[in-house]
C-alpha positions in Angstrom: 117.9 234.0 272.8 119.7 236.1 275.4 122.8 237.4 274.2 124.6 240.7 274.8 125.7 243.0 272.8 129.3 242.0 274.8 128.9 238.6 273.6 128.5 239.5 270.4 131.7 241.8 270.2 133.6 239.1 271.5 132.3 236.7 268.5 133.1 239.3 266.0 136.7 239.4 267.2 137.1 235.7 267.4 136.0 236.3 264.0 138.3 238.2 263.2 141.2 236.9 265.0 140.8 233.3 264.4 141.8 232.4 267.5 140.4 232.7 271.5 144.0 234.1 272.4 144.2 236.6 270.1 140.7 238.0 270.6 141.1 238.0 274.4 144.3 240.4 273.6 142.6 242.9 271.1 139.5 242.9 273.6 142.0 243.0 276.4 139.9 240.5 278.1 141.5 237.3 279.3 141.3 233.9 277.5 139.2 232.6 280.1 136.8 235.7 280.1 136.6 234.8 275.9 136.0 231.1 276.5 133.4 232.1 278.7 131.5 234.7 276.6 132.1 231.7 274.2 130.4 229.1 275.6 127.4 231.1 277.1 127.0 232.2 273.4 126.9 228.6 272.2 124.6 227.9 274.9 122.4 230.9 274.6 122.2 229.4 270.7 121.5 226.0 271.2 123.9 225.5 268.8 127.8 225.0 268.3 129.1 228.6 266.8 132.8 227.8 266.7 134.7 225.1 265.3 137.6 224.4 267.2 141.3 223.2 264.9 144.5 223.1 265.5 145.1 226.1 263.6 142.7 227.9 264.9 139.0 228.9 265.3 136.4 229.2 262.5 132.7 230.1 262.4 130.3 227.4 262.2 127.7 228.0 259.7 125.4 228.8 262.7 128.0 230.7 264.2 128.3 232.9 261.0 124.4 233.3 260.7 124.5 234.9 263.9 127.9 237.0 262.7 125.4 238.6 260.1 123.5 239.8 262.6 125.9 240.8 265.5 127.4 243.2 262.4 123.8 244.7 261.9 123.2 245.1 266.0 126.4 246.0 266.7 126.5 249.2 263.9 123.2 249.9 265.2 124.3 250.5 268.7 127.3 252.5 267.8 124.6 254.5 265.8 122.8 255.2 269.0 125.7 256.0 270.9 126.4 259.0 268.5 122.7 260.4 269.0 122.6 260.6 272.1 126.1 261.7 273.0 125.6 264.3 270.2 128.6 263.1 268.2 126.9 261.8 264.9 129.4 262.4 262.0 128.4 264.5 259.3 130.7 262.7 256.9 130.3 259.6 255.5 132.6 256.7 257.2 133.9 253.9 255.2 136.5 251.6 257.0 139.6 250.1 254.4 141.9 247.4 255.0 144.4 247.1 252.7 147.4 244.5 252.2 151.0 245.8 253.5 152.4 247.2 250.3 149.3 248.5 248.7 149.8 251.1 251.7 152.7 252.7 249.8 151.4 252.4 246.4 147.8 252.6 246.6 146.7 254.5 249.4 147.9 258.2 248.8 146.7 258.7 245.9 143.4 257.2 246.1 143.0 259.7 249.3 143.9 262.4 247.0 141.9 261.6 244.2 138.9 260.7 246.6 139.2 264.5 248.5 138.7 265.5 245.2 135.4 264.0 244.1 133.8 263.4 247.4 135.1 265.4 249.9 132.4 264.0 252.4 133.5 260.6 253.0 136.0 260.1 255.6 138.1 256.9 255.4 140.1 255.5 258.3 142.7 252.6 257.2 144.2 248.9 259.1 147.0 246.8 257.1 147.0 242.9 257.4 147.5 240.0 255.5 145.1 239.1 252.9 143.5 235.9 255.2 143.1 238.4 258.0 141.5 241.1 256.2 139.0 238.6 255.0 138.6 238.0 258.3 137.9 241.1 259.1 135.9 242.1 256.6 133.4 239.2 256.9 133.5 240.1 260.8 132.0 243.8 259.9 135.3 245.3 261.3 136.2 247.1 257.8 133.7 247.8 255.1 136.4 247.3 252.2 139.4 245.3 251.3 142.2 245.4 249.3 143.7 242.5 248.7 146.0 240.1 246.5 146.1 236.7 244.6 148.4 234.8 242.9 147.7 232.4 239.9 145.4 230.5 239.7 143.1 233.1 241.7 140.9 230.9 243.3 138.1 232.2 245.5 139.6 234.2 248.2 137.7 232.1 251.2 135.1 229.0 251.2 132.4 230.9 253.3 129.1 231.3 252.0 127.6 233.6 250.6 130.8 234.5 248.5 132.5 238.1 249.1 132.1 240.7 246.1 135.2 241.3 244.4 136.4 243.4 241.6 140.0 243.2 239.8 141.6 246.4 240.1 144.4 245.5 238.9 147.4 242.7 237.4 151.2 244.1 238.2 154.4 241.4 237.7 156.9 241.1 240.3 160.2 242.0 240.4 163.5 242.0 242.3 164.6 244.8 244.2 168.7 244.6 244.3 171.0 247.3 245.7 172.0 249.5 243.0 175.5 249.2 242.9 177.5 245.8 243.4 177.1 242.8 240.9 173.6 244.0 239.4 174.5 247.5 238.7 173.1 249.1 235.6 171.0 246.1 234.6 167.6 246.0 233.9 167.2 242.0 234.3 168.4 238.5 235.9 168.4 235.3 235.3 166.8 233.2 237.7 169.6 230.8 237.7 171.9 234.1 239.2 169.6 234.3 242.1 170.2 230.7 243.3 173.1 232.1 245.7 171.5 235.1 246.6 171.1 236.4 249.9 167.7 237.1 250.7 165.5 239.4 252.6 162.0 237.7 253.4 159.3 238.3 255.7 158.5 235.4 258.2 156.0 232.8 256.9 153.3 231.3 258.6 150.4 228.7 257.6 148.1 231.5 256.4 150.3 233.5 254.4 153.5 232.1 252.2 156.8 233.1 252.4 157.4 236.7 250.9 160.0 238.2 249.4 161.8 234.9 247.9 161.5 233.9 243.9 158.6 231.7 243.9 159.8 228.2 242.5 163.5 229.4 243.1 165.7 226.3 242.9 167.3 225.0 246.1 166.8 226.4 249.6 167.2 229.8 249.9 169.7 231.9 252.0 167.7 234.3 253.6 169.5 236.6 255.8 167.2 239.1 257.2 163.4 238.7 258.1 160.9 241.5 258.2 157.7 242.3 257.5 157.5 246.1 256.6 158.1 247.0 253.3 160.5 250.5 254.0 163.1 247.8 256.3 163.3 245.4 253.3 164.1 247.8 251.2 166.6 250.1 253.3 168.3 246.8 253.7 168.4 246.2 249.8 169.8 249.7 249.3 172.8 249.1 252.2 173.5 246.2 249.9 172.5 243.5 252.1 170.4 241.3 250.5 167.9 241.5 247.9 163.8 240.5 247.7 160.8 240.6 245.2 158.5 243.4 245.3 155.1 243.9 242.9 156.5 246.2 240.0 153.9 248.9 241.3 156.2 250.1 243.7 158.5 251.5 241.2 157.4 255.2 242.2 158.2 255.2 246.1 161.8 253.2 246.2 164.3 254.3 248.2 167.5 255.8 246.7 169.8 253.1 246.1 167.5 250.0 245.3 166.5 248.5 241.7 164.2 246.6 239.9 165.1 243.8 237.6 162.3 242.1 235.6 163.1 237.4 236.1 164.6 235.8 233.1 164.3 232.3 232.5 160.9 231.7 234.3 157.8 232.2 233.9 156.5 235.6 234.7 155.0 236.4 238.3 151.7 237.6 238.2 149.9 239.1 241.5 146.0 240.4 241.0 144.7 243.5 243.0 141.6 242.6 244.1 138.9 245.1 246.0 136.6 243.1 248.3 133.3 243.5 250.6 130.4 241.8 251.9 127.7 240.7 249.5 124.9 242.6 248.7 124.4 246.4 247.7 127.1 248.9 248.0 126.9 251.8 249.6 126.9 255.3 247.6 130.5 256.0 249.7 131.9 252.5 249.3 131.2 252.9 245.4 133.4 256.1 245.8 136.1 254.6 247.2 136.4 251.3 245.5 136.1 254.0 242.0 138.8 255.7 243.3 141.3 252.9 244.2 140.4 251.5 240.7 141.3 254.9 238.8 144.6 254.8 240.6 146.1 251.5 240.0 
């Protein structure tokens, strides 16, 4: 086969992406330059690599054979690079992805803790959904991912061979209300009061629920105000517009003004912390890491 090493960046970010558009954009290649890279890859193959849908792009199981591989020539590359330009790093890289709220809850102190015991690993940090952090992680773009579930936790992908994971953690969600108005003082809710609620949510899409709404919450809901970072739901929670659900473990980095009240009258909410990377043997640094995110949650 005659592939190049531009090819197989391209088929890692398609990867990762799940989608020609979006890989032309990180890349900043065109769609057409992708598609092209694309096909001479399949043709270079003798194979299909990607299986075109209407929500996307996914590997073939050809096209993540060769995704094994493009991670191993890829890193070795970026390894010779360093020699010759001089720049090797004395320090141990590992490269985390974490979901968007285990950012504020997770992340500092697992830094902290980690600077302690192993000063000579240096971690660098993206936030994404859970689906795309898969991605990325099975496209060798991160080395480790922190992730959630809900009940009934099934496998976090269908690829083969399955991703190692370790539970890190269970935390209940709550909801975060504005601390003075019709909630003040109280320490729980009925679901049945949150029917007319007005809510703050972030946008749904076909990978990744809708956030911030009372799972199984009867009716539609009334949702007000759509965002996806955590610190503008909750600023909007403490100005009293709105409320939203939040995992319990963000109890310690609210803002002034915003609540937590634990769901009456339904069953209790349950999201997993998972820690996530590629089959096979761990690396002495991503051991330390994944040790210290587990000793912190």
């Amino acid at each position: 086969m005659d592939i190049s090493s531009t090819g197989l960046r391209v088929l890692r970010q398609i990867a990762e992406s799940g989608s020609f558009t979006a890989a032309a954009t990180r890349l900043g290649y065109t769609q057409s330059a992708v598609s092209r890279q694309a096909a001479s890859l399949e043709r270079s193959a003798g194979t299909a690599l990607f299986e075109r849908r209407p929500d996307g792009v996914r590997l073939t199981p050809a096209g993540l054979t060769l995704l094994r591989h493009a991670r191993t020539i890829l890193d070795c590359l970026m390894a010779a690079e360093r020699d010759l330009t001089g720049t090797a790093s004395r320090t141990e890289l590992v490269r985390l992805g974490l979901f968007l709220s285990a950012g504020a809850a997770i992340l500092p102190l697992s830094l902290t803790r980690l600077a302690a015991t192993d000063p000579q690993i240096t971690v660098t940090t993206t936030e994404g959904t859970t689906p795309s952090l898969i991605r990325a992680l099975r496209a060798g773009s991160i080395d480790l991912a922190v992730l959630t579930s809900r009940p009934p936790h099934r496998p976090l992908d269908g690829e083969s061979p399955r991703l190692h994971v370790e539970t890190v953690a269970d935390t209940e969600l709550v909801v975060a209300v504005p601390s003075t108005g019709e909630f003040a003082g109280r320490t729980a809710v009925h679901v049945d009061e949150l029917v007319d609620a007005l809510w703050i949510a972030a946008p749904a899409s076909n990978a990744e629920p809708l956030l911030g709404v009372w799972p199984g919450l009867p009716g539609r809901p009334d949702i007000v105000h759509c965002a996806r970072d955590w610190l503008t739901k909750l600023q909007l929670v403490a100005g009293g517009f709105g409320v939203t659900t939040v995992p319990s473990r963000l109890s310690p980095v609210l803002p002034p003004g915003v609540s937590l009240l634990h769901v009456e009258g339904a069953p209790p909410e349950i999201r997993r912390v998972l820690v996530a990377r590629l089959p096979g043997h761990a690396t002495p640094a991503i051991t330390a890491v994944t040790r210290a995110i587990a000793s912190t949650t």
